[in-house]
C-alpha positions as a Python dict, from the first residue, in 0.01 Angstrom:
ca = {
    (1, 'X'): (0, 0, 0),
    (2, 'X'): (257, -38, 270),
    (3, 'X'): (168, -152, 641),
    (4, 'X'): (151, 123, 919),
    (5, 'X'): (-17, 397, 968),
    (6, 'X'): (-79, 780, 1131),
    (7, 'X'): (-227, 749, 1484),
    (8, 'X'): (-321, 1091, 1592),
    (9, 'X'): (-38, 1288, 1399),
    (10, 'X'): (230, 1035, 1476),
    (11, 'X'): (325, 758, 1260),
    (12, 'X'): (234, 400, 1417),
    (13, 'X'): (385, 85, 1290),
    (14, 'X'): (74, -148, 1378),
    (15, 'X'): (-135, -201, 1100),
    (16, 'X'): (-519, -130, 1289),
    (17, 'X'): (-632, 46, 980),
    (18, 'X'): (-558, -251, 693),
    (19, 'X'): (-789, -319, 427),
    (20, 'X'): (-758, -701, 465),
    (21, 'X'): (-879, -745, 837),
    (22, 'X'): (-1120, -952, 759),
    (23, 'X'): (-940, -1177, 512),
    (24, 'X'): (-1130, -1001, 244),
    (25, 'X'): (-1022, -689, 79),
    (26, 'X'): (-1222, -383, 167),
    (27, 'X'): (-1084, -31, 70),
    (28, 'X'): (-1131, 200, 287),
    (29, 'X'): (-1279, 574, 228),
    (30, 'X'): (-1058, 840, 165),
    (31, 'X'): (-1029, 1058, 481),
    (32, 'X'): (-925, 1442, 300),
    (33, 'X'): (-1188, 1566, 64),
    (34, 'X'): (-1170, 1891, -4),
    (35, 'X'): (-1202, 2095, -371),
    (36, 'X'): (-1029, 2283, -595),
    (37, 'X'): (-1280, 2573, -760),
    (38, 'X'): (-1254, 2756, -1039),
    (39, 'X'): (-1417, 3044, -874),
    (40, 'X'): (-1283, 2965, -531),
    (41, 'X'): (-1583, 2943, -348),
    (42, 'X'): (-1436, 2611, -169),
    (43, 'X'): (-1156, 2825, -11),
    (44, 'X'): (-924, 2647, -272),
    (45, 'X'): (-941, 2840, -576),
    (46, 'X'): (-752, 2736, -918),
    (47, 'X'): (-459, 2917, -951),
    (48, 'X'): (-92, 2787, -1085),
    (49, 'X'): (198, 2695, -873),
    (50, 'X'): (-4, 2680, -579),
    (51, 'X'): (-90, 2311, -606),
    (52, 'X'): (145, 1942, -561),
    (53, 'X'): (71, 1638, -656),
    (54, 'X'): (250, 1369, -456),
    (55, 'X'): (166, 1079, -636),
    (56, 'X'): (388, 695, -727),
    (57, 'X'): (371, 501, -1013),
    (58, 'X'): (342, 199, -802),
    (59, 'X'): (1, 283, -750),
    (60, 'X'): (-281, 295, -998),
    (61, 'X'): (-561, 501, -793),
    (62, 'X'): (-251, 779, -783),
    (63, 'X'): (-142, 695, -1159),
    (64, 'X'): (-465, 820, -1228),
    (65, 'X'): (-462, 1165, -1117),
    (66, 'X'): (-75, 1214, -1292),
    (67, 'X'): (-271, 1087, -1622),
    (68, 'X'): (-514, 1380, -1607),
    (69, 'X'): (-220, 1631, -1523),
    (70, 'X'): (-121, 1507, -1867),
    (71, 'X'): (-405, 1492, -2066),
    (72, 'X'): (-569, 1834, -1888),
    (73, 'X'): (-197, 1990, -1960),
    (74, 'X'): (-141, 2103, -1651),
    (75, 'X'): (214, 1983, -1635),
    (76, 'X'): (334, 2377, -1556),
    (77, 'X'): (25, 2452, -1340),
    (78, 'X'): (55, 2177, -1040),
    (79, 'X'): (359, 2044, -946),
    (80, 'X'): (410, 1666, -931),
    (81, 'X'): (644, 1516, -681),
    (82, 'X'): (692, 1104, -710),
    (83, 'X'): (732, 861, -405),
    (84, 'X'): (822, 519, -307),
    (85, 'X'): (787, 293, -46),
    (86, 'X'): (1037, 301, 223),
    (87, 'X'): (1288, -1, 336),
    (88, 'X'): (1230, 212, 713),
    (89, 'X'): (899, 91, 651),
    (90, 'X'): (703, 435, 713),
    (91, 'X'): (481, 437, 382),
    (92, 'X'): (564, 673, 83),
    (93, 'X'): (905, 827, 93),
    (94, 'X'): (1034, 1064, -96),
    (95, 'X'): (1257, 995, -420),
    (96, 'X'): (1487, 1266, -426),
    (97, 'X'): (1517, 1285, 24),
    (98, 'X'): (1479, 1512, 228),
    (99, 'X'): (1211, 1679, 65),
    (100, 'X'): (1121, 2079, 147),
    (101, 'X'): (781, 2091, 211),
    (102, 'X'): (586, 2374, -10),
    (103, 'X'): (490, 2661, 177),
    (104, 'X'): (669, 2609, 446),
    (105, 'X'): (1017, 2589, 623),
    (106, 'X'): (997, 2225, 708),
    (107, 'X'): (1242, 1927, 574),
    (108, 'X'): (1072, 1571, 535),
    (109, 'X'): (1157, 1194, 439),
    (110, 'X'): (820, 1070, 465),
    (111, 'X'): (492, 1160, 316),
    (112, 'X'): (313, 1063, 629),
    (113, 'X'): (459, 1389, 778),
    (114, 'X'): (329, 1579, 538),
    (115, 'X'): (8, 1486, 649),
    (116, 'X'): (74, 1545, 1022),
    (117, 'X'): (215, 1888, 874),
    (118, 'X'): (-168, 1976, 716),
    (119, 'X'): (-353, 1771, 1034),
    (120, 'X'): (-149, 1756, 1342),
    (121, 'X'): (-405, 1488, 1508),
    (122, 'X'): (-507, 1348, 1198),
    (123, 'X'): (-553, 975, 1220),
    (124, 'X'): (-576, 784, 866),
    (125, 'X'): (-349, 552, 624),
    (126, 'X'): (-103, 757, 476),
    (127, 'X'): (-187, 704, 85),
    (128, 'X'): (-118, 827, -236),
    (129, 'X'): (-207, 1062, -427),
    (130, 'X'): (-200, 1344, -176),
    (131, 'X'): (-309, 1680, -299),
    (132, 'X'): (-125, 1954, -128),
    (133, 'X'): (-213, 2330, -51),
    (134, 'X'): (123, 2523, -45),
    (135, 'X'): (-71, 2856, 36),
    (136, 'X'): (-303, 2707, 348),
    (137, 'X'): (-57, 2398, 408),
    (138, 'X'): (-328, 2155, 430),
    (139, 'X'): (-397, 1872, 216),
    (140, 'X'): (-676, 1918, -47),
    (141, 'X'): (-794, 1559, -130),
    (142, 'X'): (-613, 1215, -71),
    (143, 'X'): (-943, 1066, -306),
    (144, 'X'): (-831, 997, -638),
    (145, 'X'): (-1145, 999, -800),
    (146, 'X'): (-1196, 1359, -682),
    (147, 'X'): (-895, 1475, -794),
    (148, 'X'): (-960, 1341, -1144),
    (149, 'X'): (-1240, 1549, -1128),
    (150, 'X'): (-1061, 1883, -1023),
    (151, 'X'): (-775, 1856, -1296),
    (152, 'X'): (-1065, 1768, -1548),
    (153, 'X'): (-1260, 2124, -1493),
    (154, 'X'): (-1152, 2365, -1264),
    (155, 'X'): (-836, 2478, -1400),
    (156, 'X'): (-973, 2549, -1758),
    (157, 'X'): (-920, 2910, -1734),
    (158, 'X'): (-563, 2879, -1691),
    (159, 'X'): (-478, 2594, -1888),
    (160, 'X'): (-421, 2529, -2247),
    (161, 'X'): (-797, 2395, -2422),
    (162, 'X'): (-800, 2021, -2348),
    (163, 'X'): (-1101, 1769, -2445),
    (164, 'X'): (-1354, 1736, -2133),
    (165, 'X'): (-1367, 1396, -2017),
    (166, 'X'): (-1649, 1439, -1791),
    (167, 'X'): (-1898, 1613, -2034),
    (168, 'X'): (-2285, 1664, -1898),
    (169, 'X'): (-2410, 1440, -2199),
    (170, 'X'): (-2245, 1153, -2068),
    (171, 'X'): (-2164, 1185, -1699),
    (172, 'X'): (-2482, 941, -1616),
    (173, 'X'): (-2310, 621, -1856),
    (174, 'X'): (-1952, 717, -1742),
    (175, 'X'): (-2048, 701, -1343),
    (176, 'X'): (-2227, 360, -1384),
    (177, 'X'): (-1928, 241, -1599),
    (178, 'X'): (-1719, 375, -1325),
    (179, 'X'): (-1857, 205, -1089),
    (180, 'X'): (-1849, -107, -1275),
    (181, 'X'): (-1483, -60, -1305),
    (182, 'X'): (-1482, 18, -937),
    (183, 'X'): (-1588, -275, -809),
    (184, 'X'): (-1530, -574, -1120),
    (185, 'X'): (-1189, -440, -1157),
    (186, 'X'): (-1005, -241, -937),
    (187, 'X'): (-1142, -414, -640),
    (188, 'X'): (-1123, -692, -814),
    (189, 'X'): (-722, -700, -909),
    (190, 'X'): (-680, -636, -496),
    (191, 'X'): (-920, -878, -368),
    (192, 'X'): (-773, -1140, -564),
    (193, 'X'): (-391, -1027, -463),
    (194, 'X'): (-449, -865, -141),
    (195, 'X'): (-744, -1141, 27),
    (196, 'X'): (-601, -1379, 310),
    (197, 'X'): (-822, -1676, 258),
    (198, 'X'): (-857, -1884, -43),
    (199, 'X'): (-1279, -1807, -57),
    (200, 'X'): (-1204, -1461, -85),
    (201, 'X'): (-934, -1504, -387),
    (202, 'X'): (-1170, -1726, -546),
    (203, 'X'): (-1446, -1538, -560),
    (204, 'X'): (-1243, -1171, -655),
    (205, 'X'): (-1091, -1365, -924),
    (206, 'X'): (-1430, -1505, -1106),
    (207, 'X'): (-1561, -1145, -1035),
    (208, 'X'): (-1268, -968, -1223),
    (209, 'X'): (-1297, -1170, -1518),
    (210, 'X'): (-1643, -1136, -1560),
    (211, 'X'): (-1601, -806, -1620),
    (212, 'X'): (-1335, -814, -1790),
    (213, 'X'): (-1538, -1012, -2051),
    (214, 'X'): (-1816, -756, -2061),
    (215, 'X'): (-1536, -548, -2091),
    (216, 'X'): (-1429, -734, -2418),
    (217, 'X'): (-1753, -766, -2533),
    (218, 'X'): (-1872, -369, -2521),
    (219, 'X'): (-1564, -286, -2636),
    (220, 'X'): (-1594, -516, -2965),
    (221, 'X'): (-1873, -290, -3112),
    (222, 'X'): (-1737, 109, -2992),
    (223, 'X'): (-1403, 215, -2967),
    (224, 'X'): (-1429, 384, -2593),
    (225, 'X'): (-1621, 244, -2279),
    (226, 'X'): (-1886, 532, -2293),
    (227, 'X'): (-1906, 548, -2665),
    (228, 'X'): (-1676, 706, -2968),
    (229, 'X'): (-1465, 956, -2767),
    (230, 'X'): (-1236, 890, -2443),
    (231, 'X'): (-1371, 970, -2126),
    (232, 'X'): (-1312, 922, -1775),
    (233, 'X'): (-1409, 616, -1767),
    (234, 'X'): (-1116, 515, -2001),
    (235, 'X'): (-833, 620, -1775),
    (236, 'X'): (-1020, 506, -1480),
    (237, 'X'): (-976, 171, -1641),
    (238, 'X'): (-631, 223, -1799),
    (239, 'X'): (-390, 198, -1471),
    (240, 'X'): (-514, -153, -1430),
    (241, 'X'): (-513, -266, -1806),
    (242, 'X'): (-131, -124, -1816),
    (243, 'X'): (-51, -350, -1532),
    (244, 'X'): (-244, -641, -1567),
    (245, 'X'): (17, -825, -1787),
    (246, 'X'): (313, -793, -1628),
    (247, 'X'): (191, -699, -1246),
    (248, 'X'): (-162, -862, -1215),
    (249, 'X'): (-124, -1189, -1422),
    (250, 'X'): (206, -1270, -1186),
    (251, 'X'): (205, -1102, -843),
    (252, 'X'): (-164, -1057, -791),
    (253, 'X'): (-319, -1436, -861),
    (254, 'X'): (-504, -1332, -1164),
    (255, 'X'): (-420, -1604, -1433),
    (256, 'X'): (-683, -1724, -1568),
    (257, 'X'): (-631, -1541, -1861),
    (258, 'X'): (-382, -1275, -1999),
    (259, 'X'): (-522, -951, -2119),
    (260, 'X'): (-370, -1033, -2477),
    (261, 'X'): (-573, -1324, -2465),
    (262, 'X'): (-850, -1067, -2533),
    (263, 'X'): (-784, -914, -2848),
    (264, 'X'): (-1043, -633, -2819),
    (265, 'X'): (-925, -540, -2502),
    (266, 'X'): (-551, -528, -2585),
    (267, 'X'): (-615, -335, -2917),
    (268, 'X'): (-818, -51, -2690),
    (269, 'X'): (-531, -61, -2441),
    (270, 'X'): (-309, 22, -2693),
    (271, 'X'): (-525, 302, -2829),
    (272, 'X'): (-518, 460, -2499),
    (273, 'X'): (-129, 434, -2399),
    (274, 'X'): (-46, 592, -2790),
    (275, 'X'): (-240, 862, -2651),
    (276, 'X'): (28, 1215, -2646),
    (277, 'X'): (177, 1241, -2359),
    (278, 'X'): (36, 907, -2152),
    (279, 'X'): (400, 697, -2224),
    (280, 'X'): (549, 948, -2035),
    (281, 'X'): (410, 882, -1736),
    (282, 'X'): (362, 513, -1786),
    (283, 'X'): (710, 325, -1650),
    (284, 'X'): (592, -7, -1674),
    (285, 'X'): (936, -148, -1533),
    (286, 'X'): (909, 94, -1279),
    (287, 'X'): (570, -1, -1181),
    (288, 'X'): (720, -354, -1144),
    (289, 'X'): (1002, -262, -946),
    (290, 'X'): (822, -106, -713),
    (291, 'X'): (555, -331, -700),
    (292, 'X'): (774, -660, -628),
    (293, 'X'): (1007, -467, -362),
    (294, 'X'): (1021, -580, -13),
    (295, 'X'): (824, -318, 85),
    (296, 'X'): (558, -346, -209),
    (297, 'X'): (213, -411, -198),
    (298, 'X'): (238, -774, -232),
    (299, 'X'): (515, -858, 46),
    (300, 'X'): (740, -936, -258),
    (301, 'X'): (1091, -1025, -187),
    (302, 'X'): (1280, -809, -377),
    (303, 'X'): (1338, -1005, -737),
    (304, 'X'): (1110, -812, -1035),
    (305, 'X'): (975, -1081, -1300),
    (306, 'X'): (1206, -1016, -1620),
    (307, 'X'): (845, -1065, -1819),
    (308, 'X'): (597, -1049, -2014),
    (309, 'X'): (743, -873, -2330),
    (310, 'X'): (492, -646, -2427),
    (311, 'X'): (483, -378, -2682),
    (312, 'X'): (222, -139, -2626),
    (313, 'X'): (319, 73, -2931),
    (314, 'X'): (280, -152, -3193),
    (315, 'X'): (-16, -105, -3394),
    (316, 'X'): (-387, -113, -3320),
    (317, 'X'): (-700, -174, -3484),
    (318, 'X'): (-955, 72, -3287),
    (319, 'X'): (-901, 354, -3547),
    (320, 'X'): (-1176, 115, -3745),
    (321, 'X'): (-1430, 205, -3522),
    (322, 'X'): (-1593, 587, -3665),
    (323, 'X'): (-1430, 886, -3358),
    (324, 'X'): (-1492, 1216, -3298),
    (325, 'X'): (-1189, 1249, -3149),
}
């Protein structure tokens, strides 16, 4: 999200790293990949209070890792600090400015300076989340998926007992149903809001609701994606179900359909969001404000759509379906 980016530790407002160069959207690889160990044989062991989180609720590759601090209950273990995107138009700023940067005795507005902080010559697009070392003052991961991973298993030992959403039974169907996700869905939502050419739209859009139909379809005879318990592969999904309605549907081209217009799928997105604790940390008007700001993802101008009315805690019907959790 955002335009700009860091060229060799200092922020650049040319764009020479966008994911739309071509007219098609292509994400890019995360650049910071690093690992948080239980045991600490990465040189980044688990321990509490040495972690942040910078994450936004603008953006659903970050929204997922602040689900898993949630469900993984590691709300007192790694701190989460929340940005936006600036009117100075230098990426992710901070909420409550000037922010003190953990571990050491440096004041910044910007996230992108946190990342010179960790990598003085680093050059990369200055994304969220961003997983923070306060002990080393480097940056752990800026790849969502990774991160997911870490708050899923390594701090077990010092959390409360959570379910394990990665479990070895199932870690074969959940990474092909990632995947599927992955490229049907969440690279399907950008390409058809993101693309510059019409071809490239087109063909996001009839890619995104194909899957979302097989989506409707699996999800018709089991309760989860990977079977009768959440995994994942659930909240991978849930960032863009939460925001397809009101976000997607409007600002992003893709209206061929509304997700209530698939019952199966709206029921299971329901499920999910009356999951304890995920309401918290799923603004929805936030998400929109931030979304259709000047300075969102979609060069909005400013005005958030008042709609759709949607009422994600009414009831659902997914509690038909046998569960072992």
């Amino acid at each position: 999200m955002g335009h700009g980016h860091l060229l060799d530790g200092a922020w650049s407002f040319e764009d020479k790293l966008s994911e739309t160069a071509t007219g098609f959207y292509v994400k890019k690889p995360s650049q910071f990949r690093n690992f948080i160990t239980a045991d600490g044989s990465s040189g980044y062991p688990a321990e509490a209070g040495r972690y942040v989180l910078y994450s936004s609720i603008a953006c659903p590759w970050a929204h997922r890792t602040a689900l898993f601090r949630v469900l993984k209950k590691l709300e007192g273990i790694v701190e989460l600090v929340n940005t936006e995107q600036s009117d100075a138009e230098q990426g992710w700023s901070f909420v409550d400015s000037p922010h003190d940067v953990p571990g050491t005795d440096k004041t910044v507005n910007f996230l992108h300076e946190i990342y010179a902080i960790g990598d003085p010559g680093c050059t990369t697009r200055v994304t969220v989340p961003l997983l923070w070392d306060s002990k080393t003052c480097t940056v752990v991961s800026n790849e969502s998926s990774e991160i997911v991973r870490m708050f899923n298993s390594e701090f077990a030992a010092i959390a409360e007992p959570t379910p394990d959403y990665y479990p070895e039974a199932l870690r074969a169907d959940i990474d092909a149903m990632n995947q599927k996700v992955l490229d049907g869905i969440n690279n399907g939502v950008n390409g058809s809001g993101r693309s510059k050419i019409q071809e490239a739209c087109e063909q996001s859009v009839d890619l995104l609701f194909n899957t979302l139909d097989e989506m409707e379809e699996l999800l018709s005879n089991q309760r989860y994606l990977c079977g009768d318990t959440q995994t994942e592969a659930d909240w991978r999904l849930y960032p863009n179900l939460i925001r397809f309605d009101p976000i997607y549907y409007v600002g992003y081209k893709c209206n061929l359909r509304h997700l209530d217009d698939y019952p199966h799928l709206s029921n299971y997105l329901r499920d999910l969001y009356q999951t304890p604790g995920i309401e918290s940390v799923s603004d929805v008007e936030s998400m929109k404000r931030q979304v259709f700001s000047a300075n969102g993802p979609i060069n909005g101008n400013g005005v958030t759509p008042r709609g759709p009315m949607v009422d994600h805690t009414r009831s659902h019907d997914r509690d038909r379906f046998a569960t072992a959790a």
